[in-house]
PDB file of N, CA, C and O in Angstrom:
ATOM      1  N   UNK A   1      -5.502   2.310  19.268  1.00  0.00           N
ATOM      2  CA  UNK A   1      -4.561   1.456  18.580  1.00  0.00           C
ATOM      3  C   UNK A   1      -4.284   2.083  17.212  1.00  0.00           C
ATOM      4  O   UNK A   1      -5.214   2.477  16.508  1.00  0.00           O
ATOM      5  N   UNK A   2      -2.617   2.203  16.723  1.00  0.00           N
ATOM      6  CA  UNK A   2      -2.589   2.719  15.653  1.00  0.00           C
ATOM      7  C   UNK A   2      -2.134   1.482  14.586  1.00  0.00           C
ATOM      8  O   UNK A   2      -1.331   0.549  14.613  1.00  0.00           O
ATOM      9  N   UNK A   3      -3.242   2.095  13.517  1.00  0.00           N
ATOM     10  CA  UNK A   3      -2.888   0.696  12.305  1.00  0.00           C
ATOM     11  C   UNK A   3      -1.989   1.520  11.268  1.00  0.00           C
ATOM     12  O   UNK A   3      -1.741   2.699  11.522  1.00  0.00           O
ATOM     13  N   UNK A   4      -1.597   1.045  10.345  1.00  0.00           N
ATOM     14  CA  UNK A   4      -0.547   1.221   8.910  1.00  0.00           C
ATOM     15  C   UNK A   4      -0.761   0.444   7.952  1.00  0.00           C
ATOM     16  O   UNK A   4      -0.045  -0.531   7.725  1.00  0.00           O
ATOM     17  N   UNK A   5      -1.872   0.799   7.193  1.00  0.00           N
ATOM     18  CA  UNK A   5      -1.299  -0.142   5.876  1.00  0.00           C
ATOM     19  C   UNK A   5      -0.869   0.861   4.727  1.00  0.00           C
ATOM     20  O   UNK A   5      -0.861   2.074   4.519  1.00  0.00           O
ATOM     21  N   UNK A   6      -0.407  -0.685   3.901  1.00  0.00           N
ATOM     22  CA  UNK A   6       0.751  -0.634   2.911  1.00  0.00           C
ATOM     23  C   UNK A   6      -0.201  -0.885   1.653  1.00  0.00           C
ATOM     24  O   UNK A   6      -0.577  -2.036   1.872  1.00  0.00           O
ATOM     25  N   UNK A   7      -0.793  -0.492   0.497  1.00  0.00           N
ATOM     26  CA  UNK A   7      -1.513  -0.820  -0.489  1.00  0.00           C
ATOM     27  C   UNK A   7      -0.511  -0.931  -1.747  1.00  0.00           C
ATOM     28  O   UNK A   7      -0.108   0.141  -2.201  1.00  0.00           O
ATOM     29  N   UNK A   8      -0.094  -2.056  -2.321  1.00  0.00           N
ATOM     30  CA  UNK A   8       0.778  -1.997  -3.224  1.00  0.00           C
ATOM     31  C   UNK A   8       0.067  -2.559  -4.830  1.00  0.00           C
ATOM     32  O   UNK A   8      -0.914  -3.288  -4.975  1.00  0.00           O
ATOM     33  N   UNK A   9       0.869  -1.988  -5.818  1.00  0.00           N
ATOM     34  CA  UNK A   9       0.049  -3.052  -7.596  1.00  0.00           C
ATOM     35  C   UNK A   9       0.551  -4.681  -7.264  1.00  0.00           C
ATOM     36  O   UNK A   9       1.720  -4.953  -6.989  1.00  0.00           O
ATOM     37  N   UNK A  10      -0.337  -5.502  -7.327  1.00  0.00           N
ATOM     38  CA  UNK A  10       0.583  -6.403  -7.831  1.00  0.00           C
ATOM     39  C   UNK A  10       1.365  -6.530  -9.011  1.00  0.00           C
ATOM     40  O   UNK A  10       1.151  -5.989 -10.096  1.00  0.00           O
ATOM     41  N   UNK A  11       2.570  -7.527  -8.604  1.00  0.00           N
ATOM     42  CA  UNK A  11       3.257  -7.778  -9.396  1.00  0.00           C
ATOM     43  C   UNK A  11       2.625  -7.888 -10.726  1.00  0.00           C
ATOM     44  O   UNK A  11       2.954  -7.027 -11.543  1.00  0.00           O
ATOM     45  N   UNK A  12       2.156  -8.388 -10.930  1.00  0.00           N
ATOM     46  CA  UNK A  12       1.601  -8.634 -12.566  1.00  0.00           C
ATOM     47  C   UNK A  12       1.016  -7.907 -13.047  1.00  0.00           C
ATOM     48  O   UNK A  12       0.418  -8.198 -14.083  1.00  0.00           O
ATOM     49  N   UNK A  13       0.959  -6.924 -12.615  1.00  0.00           N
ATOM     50  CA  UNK A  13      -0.362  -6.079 -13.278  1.00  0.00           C
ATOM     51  C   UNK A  13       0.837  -4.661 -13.438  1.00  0.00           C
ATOM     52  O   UNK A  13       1.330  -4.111 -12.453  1.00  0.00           O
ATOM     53  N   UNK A  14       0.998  -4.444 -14.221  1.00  0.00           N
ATOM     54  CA  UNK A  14       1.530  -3.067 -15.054  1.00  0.00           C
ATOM     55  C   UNK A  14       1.243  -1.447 -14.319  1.00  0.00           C
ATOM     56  O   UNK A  14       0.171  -1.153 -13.790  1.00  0.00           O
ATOM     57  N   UNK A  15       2.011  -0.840 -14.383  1.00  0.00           N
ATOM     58  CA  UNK A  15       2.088   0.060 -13.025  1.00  0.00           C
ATOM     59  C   UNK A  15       3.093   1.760 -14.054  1.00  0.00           C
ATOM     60  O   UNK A  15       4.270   2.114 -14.099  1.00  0.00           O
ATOM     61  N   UNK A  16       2.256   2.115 -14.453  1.00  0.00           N
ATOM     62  CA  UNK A  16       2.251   3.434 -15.763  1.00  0.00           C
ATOM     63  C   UNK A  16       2.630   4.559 -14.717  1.00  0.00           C
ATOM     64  O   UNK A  16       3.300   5.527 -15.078  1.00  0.00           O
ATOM     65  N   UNK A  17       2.344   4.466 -13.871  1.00  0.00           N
ATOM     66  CA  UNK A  17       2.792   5.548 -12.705  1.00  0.00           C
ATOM     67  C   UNK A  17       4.673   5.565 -12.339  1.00  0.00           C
ATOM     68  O   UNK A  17       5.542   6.434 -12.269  1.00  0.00           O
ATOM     69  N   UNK A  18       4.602   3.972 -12.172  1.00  0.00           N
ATOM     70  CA  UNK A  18       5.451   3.673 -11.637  1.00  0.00           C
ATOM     71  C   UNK A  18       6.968   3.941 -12.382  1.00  0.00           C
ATOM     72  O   UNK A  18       8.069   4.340 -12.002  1.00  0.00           O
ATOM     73  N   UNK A  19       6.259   3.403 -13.895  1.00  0.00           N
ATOM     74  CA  UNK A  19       7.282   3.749 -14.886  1.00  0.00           C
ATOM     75  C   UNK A  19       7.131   5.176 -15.276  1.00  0.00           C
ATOM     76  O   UNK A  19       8.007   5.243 -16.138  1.00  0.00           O
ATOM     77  N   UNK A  20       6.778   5.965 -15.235  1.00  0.00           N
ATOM     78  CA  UNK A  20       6.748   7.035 -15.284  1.00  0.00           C
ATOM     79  C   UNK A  20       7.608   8.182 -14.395  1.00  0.00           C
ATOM     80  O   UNK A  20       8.307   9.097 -14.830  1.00  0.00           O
ATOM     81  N   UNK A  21       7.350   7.861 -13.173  1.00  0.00           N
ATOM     82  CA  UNK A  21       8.372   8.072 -11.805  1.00  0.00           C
ATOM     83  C   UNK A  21       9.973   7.772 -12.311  1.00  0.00           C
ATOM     84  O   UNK A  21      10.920   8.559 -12.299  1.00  0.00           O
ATOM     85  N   UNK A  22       9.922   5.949 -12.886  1.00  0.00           N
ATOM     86  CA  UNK A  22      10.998   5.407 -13.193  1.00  0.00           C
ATOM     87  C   UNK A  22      11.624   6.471 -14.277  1.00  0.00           C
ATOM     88  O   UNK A  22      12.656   7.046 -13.933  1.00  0.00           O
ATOM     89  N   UNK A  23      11.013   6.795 -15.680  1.00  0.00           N
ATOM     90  CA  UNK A  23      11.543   7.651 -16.732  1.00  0.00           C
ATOM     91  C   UNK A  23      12.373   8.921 -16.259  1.00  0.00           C
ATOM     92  O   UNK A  23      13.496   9.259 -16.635  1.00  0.00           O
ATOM     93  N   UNK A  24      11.311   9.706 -15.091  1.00  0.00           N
ATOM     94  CA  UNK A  24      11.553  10.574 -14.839  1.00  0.00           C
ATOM     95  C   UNK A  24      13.354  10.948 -13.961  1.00  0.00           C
ATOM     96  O   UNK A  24      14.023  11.982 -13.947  1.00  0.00           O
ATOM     97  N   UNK A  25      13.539   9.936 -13.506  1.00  0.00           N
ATOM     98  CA  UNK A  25      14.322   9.703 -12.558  1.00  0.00           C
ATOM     99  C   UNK A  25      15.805   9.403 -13.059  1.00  0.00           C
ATOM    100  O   UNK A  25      16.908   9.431 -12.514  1.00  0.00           O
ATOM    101  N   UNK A  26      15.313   9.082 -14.428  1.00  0.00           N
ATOM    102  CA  UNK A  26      16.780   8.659 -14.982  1.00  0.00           C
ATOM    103  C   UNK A  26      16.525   9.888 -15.530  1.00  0.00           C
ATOM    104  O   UNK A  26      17.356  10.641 -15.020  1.00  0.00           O
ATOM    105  N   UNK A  27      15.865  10.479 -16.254  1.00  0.00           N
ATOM    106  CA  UNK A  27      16.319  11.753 -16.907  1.00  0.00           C
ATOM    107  C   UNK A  27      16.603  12.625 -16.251  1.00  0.00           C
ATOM    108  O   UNK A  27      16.770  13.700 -16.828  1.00  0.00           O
ATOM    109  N   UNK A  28      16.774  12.575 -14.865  1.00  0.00           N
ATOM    110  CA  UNK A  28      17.108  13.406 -13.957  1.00  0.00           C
ATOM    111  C   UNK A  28      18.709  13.067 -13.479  1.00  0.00           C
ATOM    112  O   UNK A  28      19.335  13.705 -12.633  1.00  0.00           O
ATOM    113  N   UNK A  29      19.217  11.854 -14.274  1.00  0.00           N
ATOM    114  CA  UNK A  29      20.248  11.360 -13.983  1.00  0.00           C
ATOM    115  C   UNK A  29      20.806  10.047 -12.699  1.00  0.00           C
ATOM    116  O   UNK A  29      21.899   9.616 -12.334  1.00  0.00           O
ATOM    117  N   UNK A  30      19.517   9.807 -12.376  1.00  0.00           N
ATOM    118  CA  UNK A  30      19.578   8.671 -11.499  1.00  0.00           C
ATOM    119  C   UNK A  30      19.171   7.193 -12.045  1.00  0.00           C
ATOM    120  O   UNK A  30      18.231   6.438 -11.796  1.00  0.00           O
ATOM    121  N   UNK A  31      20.475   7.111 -13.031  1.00  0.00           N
ATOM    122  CA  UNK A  31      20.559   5.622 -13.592  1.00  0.00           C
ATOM    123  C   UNK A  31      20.426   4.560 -12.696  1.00  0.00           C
ATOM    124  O   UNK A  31      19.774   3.571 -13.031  1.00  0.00           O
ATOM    125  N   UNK A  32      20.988   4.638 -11.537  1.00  0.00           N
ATOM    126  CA  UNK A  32      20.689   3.640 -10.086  1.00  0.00           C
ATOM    127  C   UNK A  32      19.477   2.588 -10.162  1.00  0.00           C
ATOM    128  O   UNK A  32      19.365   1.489  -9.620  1.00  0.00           O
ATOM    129  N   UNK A  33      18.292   3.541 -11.323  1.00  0.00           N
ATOM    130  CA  UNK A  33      17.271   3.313 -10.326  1.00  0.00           C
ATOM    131  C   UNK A  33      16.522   1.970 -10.828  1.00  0.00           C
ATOM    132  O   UNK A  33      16.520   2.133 -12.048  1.00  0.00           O
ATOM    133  N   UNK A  34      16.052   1.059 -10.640  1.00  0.00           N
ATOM    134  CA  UNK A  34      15.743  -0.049 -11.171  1.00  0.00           C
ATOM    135  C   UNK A  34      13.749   0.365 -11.451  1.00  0.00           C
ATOM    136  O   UNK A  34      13.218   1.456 -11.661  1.00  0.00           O
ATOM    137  N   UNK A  35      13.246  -0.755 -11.352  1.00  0.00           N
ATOM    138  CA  UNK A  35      11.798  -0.441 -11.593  1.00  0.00           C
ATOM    139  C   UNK A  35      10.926  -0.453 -10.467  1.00  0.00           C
ATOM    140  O   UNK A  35      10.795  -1.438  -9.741  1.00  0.00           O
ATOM    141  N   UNK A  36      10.374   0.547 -10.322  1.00  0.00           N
ATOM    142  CA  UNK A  36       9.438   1.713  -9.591  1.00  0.00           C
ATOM    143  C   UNK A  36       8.136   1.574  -9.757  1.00  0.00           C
ATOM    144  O   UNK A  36       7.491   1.685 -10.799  1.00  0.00           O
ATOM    145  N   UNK A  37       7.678   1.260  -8.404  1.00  0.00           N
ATOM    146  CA  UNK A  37       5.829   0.626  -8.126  1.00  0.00           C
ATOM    147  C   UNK A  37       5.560   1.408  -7.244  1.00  0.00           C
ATOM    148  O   UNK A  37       6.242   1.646  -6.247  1.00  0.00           O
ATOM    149  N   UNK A  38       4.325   1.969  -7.606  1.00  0.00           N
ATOM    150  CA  UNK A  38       3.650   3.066  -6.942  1.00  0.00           C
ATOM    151  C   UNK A  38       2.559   2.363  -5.757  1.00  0.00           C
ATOM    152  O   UNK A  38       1.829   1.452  -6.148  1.00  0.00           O
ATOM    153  N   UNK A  39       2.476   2.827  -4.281  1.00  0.00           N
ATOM    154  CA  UNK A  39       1.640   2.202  -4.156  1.00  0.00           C
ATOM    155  C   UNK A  39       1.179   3.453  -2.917  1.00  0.00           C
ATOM    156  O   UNK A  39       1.577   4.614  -3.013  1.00  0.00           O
ATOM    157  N   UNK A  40       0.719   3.203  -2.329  1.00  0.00           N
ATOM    158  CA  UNK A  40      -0.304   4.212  -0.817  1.00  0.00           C
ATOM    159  C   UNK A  40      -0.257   3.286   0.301  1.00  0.00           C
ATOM    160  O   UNK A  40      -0.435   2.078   0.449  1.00  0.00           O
ATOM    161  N   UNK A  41       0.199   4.779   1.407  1.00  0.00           N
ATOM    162  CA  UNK A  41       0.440   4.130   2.651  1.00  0.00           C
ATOM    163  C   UNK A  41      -0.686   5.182   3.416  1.00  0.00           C
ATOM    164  O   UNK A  41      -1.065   6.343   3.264  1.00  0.00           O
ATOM    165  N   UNK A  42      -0.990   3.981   4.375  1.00  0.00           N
ATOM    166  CA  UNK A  42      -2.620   4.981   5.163  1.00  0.00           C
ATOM    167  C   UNK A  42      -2.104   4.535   6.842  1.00  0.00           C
ATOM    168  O   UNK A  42      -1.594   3.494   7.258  1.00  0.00           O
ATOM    169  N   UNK A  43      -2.502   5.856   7.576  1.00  0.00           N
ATOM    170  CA  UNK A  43      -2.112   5.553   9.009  1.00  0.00           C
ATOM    171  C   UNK A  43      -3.932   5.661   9.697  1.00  0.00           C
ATOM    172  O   UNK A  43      -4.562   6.697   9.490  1.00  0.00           O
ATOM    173  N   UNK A  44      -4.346   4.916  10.196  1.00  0.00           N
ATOM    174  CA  UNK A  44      -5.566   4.930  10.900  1.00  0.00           C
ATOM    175  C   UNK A  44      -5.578   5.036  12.537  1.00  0.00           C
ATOM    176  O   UNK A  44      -4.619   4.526  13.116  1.00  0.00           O
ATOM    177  N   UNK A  45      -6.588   5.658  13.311  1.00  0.00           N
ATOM    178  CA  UNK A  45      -6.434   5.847  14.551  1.00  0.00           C
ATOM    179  C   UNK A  45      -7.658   4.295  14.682  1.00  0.00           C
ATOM    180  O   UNK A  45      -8.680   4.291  13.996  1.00  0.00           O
ATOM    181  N   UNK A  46      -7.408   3.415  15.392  1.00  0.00           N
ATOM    182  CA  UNK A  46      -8.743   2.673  16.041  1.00  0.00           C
ATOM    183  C   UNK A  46      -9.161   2.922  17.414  1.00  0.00           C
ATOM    184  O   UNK A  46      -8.392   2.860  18.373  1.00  0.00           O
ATOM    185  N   UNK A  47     -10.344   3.193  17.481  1.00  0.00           N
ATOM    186  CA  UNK A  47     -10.740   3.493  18.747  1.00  0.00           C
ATOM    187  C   UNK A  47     -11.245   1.626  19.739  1.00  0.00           C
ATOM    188  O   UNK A  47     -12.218   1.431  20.467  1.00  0.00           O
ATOM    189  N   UNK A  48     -10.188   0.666  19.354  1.00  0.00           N
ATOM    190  CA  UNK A  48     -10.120  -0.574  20.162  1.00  0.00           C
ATOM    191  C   UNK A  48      -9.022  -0.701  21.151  1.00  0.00           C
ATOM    192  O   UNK A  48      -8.223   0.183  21.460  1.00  0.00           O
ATOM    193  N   UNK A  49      -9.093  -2.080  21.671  1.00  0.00           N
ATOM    194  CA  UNK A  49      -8.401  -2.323  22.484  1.00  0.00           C
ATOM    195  C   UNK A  49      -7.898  -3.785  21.996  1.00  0.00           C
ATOM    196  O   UNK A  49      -6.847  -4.286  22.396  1.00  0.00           O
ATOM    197  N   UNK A  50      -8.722  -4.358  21.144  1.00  0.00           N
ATOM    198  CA  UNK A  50      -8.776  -5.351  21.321  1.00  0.00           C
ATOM    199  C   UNK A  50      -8.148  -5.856  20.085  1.00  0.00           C
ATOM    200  O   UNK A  50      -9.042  -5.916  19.240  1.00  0.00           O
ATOM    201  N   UNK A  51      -6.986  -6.260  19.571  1.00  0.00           N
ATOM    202  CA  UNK A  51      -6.027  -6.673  18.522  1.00  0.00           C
ATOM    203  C   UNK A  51      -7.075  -7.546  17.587  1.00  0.00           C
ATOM    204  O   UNK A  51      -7.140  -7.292  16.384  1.00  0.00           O
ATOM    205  N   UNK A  52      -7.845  -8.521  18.140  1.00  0.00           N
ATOM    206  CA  UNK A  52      -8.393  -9.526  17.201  1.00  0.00           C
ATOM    207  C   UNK A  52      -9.370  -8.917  16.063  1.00  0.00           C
ATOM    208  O   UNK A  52      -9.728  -9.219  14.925  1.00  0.00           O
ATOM    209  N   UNK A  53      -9.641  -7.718  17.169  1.00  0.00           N
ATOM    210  CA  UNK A  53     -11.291  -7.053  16.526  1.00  0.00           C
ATOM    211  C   UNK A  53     -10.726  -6.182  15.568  1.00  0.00           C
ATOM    212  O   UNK A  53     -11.070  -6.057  14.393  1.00  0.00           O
ATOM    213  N   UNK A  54      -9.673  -5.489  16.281  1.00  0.00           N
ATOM    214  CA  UNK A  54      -9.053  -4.629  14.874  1.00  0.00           C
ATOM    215  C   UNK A  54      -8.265  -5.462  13.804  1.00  0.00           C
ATOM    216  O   UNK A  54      -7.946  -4.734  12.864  1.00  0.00           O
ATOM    217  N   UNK A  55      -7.883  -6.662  13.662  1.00  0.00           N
ATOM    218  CA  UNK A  55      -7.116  -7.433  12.429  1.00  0.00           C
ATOM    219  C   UNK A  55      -8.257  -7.274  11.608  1.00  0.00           C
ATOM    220  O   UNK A  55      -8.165  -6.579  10.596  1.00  0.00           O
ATOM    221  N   UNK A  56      -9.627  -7.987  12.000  1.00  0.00           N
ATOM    222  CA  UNK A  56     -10.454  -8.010  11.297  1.00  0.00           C
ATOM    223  C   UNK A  56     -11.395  -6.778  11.034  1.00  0.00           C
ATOM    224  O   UNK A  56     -11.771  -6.480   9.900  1.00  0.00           O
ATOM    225  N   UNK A  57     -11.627  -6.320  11.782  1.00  0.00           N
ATOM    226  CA  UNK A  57     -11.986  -4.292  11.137  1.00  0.00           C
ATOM    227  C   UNK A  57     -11.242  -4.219  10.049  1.00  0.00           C
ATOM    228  O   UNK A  57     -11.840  -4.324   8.978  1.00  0.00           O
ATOM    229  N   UNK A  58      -9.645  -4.008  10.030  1.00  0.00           N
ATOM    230  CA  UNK A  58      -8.584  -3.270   9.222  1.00  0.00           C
ATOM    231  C   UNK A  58      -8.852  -4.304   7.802  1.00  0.00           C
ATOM    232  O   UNK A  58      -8.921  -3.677   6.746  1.00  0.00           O
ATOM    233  N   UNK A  59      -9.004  -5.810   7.707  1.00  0.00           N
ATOM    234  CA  UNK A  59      -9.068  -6.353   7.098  1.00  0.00           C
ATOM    235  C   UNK A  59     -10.407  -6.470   5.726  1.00  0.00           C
ATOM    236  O   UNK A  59     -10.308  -6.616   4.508  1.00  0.00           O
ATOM    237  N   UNK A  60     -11.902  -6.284   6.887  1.00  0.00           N
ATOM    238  CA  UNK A  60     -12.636  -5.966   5.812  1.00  0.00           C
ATOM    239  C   UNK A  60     -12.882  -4.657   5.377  1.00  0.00           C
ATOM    240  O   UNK A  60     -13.683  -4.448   4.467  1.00  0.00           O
ATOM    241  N   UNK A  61     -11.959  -3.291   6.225  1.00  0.00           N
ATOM    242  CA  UNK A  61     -12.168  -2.026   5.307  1.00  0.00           C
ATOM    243  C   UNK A  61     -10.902  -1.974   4.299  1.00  0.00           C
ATOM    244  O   UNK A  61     -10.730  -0.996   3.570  1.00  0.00           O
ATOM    245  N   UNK A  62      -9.931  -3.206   4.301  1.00  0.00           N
ATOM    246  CA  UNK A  62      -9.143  -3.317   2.972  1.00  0.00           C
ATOM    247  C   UNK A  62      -9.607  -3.438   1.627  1.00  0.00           C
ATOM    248  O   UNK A  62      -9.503  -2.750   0.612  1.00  0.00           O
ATOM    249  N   UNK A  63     -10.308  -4.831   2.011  1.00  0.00           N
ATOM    250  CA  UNK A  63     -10.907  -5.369   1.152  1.00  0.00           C
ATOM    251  C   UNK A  63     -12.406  -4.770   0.448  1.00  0.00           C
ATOM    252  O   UNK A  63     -12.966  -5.102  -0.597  1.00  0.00           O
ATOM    253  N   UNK A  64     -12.735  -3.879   1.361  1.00  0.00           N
ATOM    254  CA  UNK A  64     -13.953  -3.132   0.549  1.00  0.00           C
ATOM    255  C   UNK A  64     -14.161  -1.615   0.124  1.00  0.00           C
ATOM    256  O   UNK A  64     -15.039  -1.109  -0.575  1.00  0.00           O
ATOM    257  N   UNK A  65     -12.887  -0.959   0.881  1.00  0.00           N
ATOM    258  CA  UNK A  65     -12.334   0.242   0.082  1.00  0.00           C
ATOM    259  C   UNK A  65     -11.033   0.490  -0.267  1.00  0.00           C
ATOM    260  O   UNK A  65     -10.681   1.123  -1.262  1.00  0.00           O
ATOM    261  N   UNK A  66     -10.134  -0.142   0.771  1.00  0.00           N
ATOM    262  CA  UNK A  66      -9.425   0.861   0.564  1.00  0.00           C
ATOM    263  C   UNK A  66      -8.029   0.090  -0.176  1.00  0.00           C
ATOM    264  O   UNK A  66      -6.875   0.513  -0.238  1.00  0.00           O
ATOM    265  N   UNK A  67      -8.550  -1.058  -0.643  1.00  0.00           N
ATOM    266  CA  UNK A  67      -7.685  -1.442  -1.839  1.00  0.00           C
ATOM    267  C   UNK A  67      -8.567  -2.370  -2.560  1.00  0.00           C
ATOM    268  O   UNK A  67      -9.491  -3.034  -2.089  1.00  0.00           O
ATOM    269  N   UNK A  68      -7.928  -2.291  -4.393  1.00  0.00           N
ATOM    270  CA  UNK A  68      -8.804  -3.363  -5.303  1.00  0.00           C
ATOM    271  C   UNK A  68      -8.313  -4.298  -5.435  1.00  0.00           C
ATOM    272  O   UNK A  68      -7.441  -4.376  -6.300  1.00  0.00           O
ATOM    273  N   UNK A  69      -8.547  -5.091  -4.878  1.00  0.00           N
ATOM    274  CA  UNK A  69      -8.218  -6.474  -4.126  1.00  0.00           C
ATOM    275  C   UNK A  69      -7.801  -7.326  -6.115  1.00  0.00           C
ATOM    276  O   UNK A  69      -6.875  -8.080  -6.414  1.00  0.00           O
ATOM    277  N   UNK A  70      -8.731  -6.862  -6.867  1.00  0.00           N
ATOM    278  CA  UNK A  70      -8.338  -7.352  -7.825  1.00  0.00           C
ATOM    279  C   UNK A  70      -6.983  -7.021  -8.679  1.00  0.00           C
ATOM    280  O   UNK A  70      -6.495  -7.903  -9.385  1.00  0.00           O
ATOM    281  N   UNK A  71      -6.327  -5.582  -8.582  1.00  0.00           N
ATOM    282  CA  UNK A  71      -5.124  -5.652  -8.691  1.00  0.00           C
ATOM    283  C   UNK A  71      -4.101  -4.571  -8.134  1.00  0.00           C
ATOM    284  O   UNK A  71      -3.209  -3.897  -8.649  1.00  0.00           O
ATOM    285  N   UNK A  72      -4.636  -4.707  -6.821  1.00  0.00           N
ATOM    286  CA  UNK A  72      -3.877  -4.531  -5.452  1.00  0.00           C
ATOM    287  C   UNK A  72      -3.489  -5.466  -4.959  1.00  0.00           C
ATOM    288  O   UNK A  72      -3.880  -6.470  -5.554  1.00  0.00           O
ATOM    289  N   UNK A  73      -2.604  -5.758  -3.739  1.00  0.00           N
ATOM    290  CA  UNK A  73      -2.189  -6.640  -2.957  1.00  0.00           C
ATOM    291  C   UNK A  73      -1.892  -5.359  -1.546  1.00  0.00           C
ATOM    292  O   UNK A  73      -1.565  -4.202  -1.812  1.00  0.00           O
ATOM    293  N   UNK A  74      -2.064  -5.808  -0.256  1.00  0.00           N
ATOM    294  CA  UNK A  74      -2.255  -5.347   0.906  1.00  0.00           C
ATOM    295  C   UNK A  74      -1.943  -5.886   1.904  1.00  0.00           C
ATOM    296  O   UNK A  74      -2.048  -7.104   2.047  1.00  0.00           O
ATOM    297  N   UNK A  75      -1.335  -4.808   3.128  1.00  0.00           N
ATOM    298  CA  UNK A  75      -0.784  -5.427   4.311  1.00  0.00           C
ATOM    299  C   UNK A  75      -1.112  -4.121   5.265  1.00  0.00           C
ATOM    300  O   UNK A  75      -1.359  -2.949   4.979  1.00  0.00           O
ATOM    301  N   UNK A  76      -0.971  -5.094   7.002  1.00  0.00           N
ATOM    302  CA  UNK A  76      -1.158  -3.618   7.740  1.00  0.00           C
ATOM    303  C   UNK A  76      -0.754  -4.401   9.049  1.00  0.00           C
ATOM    304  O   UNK A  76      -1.136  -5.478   9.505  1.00  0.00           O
ATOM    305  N   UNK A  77       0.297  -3.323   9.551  1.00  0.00           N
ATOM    306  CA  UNK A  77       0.316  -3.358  10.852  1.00  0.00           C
ATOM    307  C   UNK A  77       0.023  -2.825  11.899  1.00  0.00           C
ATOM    308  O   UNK A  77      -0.227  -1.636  11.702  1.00  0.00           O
ATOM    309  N   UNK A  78      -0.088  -3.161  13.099  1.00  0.00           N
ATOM    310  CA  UNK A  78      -0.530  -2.924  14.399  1.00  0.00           C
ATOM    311  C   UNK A  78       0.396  -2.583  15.446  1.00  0.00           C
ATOM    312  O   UNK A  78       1.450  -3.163  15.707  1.00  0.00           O
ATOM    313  N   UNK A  79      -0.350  -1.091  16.299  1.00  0.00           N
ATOM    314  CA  UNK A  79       0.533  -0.974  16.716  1.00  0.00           C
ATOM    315  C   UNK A  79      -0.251  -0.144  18.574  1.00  0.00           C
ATOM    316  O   UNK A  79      -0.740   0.956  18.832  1.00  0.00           O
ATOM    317  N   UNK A  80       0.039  -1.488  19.485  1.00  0.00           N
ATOM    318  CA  UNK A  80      -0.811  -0.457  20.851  1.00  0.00           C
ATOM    319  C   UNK A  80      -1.571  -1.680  21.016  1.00  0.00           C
ATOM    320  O   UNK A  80      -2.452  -1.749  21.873  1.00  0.00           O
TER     321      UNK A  80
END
């Protein structure tokens, strides 16, 4: 089964990357661009079958590595 998550800043929490990307982008001439949040996308192989077992696998290796739950926010889909 293949999973996808999405690790994003939350909203509230200030994102120096993001604006940084953002700076860069207009000085490159892409006024377009509004404000820019950096976040990480992860593709995982599971060796299940079983959808329930992997929500909750994918769910507590979110929450205990692979995002800071304190100012991250996280999602993942399933796929198989």
């Amino acid at each position: 089964m293949k999973a996808t998550v999405y690790v994003t800043i939350k909203q509230n929490v200030l994102d120096p990357q993001g604006s940084a990307v953002q700076g860069a982008l207009h000085s490159m001439g892409f006024d377009e661009v509004g404000k820019v949040r950096i976040g990480k996308y992860l593709e995982l192989d599971l060796n299940t079958t079983d959808r329930a077992e992997a929500e909750a696998r994918l769910k507590a290796m979110c929450e205990k590595l692979l995002a800071n739950t304190v100012i991250e926010d996280y999602r993942f889909e399933l796929e198989g």
